[in-house]
VEXKE-918854 format. One record per residue (C-alpha): residue in three letters; x, y, z. Coordinates in steps of 0.5 Angstrom, whole numbers, plus 500, padded with zeros to 3 digits. Layout:
BEGIN
alaXYZ...
END
This chain:
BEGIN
unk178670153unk180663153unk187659149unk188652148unk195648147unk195642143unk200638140unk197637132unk202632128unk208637128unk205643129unk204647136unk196650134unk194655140unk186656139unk184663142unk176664144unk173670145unk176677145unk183678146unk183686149unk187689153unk184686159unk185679156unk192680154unk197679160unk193672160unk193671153unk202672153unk202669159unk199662156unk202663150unk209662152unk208655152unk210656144unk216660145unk219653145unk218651138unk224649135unk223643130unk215645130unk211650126unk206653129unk197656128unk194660131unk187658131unk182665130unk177660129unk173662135unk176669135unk171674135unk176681137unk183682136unk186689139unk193692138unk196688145unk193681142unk196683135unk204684139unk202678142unk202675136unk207678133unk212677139unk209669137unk212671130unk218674132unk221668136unk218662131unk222665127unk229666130unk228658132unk227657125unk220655125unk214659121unk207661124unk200661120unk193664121unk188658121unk180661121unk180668121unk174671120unk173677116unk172682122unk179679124unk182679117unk181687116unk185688122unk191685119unk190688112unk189695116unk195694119unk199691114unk199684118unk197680113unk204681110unk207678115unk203672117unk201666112unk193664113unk191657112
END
C-alpha cells in the first residue's frame, strides 16, 4: 500500500495504491494525518488505484470523515472501482461519503 499527498487547487487529494489491509493500515493512518489539518480545504480520497479496502482501512477513512467535518470541510471518494464500491454499499458507507 502506497498513499500520496497532493495539494490540488483547494483540495487535499490523497491517492491510495494497493491494498489497504490491516497489514497496511497503521502505515496508511499514519500518513494520512497529514489531512487532519485541512480547515479551509475539502478533501478526495483517490481509489483510482485501490484495489482492496478491509474494515481497518474503512475506519481510516471514516476517522478521515469525522475530523473533516468537525473542521468544516467535506470529503469525497474519486475512482472508486465496483469491487471497492460494494464494500461501501454492504456496509452502508456509501451514505456517508460523497463520490466524484
Amino acid at each position: 500500500m502506497n498513499t500520496t499527498f497532493k495539494k490540488e487547487d483547494n483540495d487535499y487529494v490523497m491517492y491510495f495504491d494497493g491494498r489497504l489491509d490491516t497489514a497496511a493500515s497503521s502505515k496508511a493512518l499514519k500518513e494520512a494525518e497529514v489531512l487532519y489539518d485541512c480547515e479551509g480545504h475539502d478533501i478526495i480520497l483517490d481509489c483510482t488505484d485501490l484495489s482492496y479496502i478491509s474494515s481497518s482501512g474503512l475506519r481510516i477513512f471514516l476517522n478521515i470523515l469525522k475530523n473533516a467535518k468537525l473542521k468544516g470541510s467535506r470529503v469525497y471518494l474519486r475512482g472508486v472501482n465496483d469491487d471497492i464500491q460494494e464494500v461501501f454499499l454492504m456496509t452502508g458507507f456509501n451514505s456517508l461519503f460523497e463520490f466524484k
